[in-house]
N, C-alpha and C positions, 0 to 999 in steps of 0.2 A: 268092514272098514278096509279101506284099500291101504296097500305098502307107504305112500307119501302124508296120508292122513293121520296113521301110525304115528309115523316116523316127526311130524310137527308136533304130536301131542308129545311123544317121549321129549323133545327139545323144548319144550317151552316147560315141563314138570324137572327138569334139571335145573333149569334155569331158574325157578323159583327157589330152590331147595338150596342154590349156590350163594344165593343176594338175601341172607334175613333180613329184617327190620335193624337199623341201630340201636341201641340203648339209649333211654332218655338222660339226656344232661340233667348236671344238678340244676341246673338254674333254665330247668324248663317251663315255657310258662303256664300259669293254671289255663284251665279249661276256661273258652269264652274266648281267645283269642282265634282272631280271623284263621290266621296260616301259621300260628304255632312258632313265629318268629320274630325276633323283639327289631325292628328297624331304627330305633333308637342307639344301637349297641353296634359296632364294626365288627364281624366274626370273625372268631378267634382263629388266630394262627396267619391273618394278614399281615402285609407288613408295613409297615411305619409311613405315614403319607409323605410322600416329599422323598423316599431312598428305597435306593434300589439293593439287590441281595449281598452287595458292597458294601452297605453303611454310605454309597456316595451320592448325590445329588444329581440325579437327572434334569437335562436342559428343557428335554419335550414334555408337556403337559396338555395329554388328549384329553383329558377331561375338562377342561377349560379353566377359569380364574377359580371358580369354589370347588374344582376339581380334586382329587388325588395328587398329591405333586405340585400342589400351586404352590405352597410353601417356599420349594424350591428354587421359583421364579420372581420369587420376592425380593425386595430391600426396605430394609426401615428405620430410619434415620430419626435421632434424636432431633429436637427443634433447633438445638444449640449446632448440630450436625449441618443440616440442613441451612442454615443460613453459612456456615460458614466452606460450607460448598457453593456457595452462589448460585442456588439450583433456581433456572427459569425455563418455563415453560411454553411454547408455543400450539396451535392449532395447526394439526398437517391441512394443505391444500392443496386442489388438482390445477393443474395447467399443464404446461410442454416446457420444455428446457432448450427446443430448438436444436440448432447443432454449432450453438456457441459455445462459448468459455467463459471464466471466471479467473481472473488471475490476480495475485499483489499486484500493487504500485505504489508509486512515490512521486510527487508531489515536486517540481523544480521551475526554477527559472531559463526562458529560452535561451539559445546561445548567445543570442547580442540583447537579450532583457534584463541585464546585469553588468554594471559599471563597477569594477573596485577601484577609489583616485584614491595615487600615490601623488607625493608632491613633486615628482619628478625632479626635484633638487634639494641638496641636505641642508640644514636649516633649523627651525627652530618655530612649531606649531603658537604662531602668535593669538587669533580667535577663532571662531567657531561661529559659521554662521548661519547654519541651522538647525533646527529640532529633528528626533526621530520620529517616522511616522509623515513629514514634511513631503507635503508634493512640491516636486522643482522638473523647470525644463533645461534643456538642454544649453549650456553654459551660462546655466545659476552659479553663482560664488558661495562654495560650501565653507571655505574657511581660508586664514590667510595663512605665508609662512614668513617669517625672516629669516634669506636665505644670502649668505656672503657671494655665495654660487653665482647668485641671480644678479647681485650688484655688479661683482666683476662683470659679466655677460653683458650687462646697459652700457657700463661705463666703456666698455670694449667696443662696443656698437657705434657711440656717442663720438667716439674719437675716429670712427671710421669714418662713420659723417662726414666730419668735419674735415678728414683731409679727402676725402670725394668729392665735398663743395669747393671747397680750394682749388683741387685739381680740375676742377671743372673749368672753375674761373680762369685760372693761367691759360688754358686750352684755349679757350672763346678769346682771348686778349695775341694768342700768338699768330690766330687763326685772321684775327681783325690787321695784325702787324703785316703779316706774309701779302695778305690783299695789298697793300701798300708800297712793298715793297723795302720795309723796314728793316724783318726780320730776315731770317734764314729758315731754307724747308726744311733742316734738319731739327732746330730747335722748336718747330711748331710738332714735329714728328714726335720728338720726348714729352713734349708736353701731352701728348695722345696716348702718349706710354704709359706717364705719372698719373694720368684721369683713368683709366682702364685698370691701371693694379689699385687705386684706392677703389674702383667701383666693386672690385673681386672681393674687396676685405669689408665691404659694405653686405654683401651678399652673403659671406660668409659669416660675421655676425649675427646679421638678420636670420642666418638657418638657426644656429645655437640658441636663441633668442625661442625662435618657433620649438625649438624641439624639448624645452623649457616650457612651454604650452604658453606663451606669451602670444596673442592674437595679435594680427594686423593692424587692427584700429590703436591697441595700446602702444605697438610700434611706433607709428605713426605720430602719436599724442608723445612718445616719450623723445621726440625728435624736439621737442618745444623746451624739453626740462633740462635745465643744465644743472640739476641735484638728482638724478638718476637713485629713485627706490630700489632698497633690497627686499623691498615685500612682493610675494609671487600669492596669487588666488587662485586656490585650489577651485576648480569649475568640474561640474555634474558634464561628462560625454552624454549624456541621453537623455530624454523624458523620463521620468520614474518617482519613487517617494523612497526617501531615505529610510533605509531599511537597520542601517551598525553605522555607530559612530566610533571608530578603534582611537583615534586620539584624544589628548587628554592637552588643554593647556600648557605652555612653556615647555613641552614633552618634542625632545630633539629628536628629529627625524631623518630617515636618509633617502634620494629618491626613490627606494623599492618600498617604504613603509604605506602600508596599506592603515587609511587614516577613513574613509568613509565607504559604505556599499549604499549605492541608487539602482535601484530593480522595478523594473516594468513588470507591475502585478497587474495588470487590465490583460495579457494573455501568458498563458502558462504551458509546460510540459508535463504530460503524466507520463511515466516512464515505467514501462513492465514488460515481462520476460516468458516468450511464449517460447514452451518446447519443442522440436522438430515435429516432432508427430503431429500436433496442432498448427501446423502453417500452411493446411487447405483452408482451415478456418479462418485466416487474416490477409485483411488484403491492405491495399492505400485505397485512404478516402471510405473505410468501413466505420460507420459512425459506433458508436462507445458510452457507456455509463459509466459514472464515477461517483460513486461512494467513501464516503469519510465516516471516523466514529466520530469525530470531531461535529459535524456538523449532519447528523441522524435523520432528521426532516429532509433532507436535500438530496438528491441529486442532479449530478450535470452532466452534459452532454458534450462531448468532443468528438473530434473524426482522426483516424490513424492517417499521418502526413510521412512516416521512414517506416522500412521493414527492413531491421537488421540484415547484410549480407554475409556474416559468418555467423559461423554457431559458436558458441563457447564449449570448448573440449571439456572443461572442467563440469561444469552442468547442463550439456548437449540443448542447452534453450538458445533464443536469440532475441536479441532485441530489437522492442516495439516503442513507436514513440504518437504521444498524441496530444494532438493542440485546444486546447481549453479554453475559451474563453471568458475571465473571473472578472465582470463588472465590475462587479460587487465586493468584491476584494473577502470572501470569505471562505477561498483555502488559499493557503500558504503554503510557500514553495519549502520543504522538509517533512509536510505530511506523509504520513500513510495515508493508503487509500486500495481500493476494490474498482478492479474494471472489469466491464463486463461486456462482450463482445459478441450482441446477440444476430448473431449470423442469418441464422435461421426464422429468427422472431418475428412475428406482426401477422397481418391477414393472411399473407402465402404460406404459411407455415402450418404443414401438413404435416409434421413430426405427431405420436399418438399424445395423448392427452393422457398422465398419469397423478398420481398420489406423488406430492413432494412434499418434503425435509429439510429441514436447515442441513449443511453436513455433519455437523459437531451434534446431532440427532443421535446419528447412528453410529454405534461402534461393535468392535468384531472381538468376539467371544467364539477361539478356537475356528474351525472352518466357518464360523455361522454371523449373520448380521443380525443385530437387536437393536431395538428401541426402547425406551423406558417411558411408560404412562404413571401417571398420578391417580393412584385409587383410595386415598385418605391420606388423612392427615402423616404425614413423613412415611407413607406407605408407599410403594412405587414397583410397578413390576415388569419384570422383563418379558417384550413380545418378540419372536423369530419372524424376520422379515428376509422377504426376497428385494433386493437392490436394481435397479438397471442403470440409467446415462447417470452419468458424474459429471455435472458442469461447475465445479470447485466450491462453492457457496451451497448449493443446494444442490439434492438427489433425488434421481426418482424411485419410488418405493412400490414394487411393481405386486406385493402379495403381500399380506399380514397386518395391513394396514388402510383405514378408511380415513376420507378427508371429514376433515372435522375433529378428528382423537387428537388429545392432545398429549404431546412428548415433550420429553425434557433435553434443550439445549443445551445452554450452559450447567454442568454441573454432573452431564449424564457420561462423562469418563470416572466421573468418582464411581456414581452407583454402581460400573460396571467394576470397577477394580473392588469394591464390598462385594458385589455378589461371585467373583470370579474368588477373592477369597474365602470366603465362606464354601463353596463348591469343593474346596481344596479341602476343607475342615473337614467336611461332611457335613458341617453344624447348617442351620438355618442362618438365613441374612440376617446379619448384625444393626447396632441400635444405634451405632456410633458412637458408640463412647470415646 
């Protein structure tokens, strides 16, 4: 036997003599079994599924849902829990997000789509002549006033007339004299003088009268009356439907009181607030979705008409405005509402096609993003997802996740604050109590 042959025999008889057999356990099993090892049974000296040599609760679970550790990924909510979490559930699906946006908005009336009539003189709200809700056009008589204001004004007017028709007459009579040879050209001269300052205080009148919102034709007609009304009617400036009736009956008024609002709801402004960073994204005339919680089934479409020229210092956004058109009269101008300004969107849109999320899907547990799926009854577990584009409404969810799973919307900030405290405990996710 040569030196190397030796020398393996001596290393492998050390090697035996170093490594005996263990001792058999008590609880070994009798004779008849396969491989001498109960798979039934977790061997001993492992540690506790779900924690680590801490006592703490590990986030990752490579052995999957029945895994090692699944425990730890767990939430389990009592029923009473669960409803009053509002937990709802969606189906993730794949599409593109484009390289739009998602922003609030609100819901208003255009700049000139809105009339507020005061009685432009003080007074005394005598009736009411129409209902809310009422369509009227433009110098309908919404209500009347009795205004002392208003009487003075006729009565002022009346008397101005009256010496402009006079002065008129003396004019034409000194003017017929002079041809004759009667009068004097000095005296037909005053007489041109007395006709020109009554026609000034006619005119004068006649503005105070208009600026009292009293129309032409009423003018006109009140040249006939020699009992001059102090009733003024309040008239609608615009086409629109009576939206607030602020007066009230025999309720004294002063011109500034603001007694009726008439608003043009056949077209509207949505109004929302894109941040600097986002205004490659927006342009004028980029058409827009509008969503309401109010009206779910729906949405409409508008085109952006203003692009903010400053930014706001205080939240570095600027303001977007866009024109709506509400046939149908079923949003209203104080809504909330969601726009969504899909830039990117439609047949050209070569953006990749991923896994989406509602936003309120996903939330962030430490560096890491998760989603919560439904695995029984008030059972629910947390999965580690990788995130990509963020277009405010929905995400895209670029690993950890297939379309079709479904996760929890509303309700999955609870489960994440159960499972984030129970992480803290050590303990397993809680029942809700």
């Amino acid at each position: 036997m040569n030196n190397a042959l030796w020398l393996a025999a001596l290393s492998s008889s050390l090697l035996l003599a170093c490594d005996p057999k263990p001792a058999p356990k008590a609880d070994t099993p009798a004779a008849g079994d396969h491989d001498g090892h109960d798979h039934g049974k977790e061997p001993q000296g492992s540690k506790e599924a779900g924690h680590d040599d801490h006592g703490g609760t590990p986030f990752h679970d490579e052995h999957g849902e029945e895994g090692e550790g699944a425990h730890a990924r767990r939430v389990v909510l009592s029923p009473e829990a669960v409803r009053a979490a509002g937990i709802q559930v969606v189906a993730a699906t794949t599409g593109s997000l484009g390289s739009g946006l998602t922003a609030p908005a609100r819901v208003t009336f255009t700049q000139t789509g809105v009339a507020r009539v005061a009685p432009r003189a003080s007074g005394r709200l005598d009736t009411i002549e129409v209902r809310l809700g009422q369509r009227v056009r433009k110098g309908t008589v919404l209500g009347y006033v009795e205004s002392p204001e208003l009487g003075r004004a006729r009565a002022d007017y009346l008397a101005a007339a009256t010496r402009e028709r006079v002065a008129e007459a003396n004019l034409k009579r000194e003017k017929d004299l002079l041809a004759k040879g009667i009068t004097s050209e000095r005296e037909m001269r005053e007489a041109e003088s007395a006709w020109a300052s009554a026609r000034g205080e006619v005119t004068a009148t006649e503005a105070h009268l208009h600026a009292l919102g009293i129309t032409d034709a009423e003018i006109e007609a009140l040249g006939l009356d020699q009992h001059p009304s102090a009733r003024f009617a309040a008239r609608s400036p615009i086409d629109g439907t009576v939206v607030e009736i602020h007066g009230t009956l025999g309720q004294t008024v002063e011109s500034t009181t603001h007694l009726f609002t008439v608003g043009d709801l056949t077209t509207l402004w949505v109004l929302l607030d894109v941040f600097e960073s986002q205004l490659p994204l927006v342009q004028v005339g980029q058409e827009v979705t509008i969503g309401t919680a109010a009206v779910k089934d729906r949405v409409f479409g508008g085109r952006i008409d203003y692009v903010g020229e400053v930014v706001d210092e205080r939240t570095r956004a600027v303001g977007v405005r866009v024109v709506v058109r509400n046939g149908d009269g079923l949003l209203k101008p104080g809504m909330f509402a969601t726009a969504t300004l899909a830039a990117g969107a439609g047949p050209s849109d070569t953006s990749p096609r991923a896994v989406i999320v509602p936003r309120e899907a996903v939330q962030r547990i430490g560096e890491e993003h998760v989603v919560f799926t439904p695995i029984g009854d008030g059972t629910f577990r947390a999965i580690e997802v990788q995130v990509g584009a963020d277009a405010g409404r929905a995400i895209q969810v670029v690993e950890g996740l297939e379309a079709g799973q479904k996760v929890v919307t509303t309700g999955a900030f609870v489960l994440k604050s159960e499972l984030s405290k129970e992480a803290m405990s050590g303990g397993h996710a809680g029942h809700g109590h």
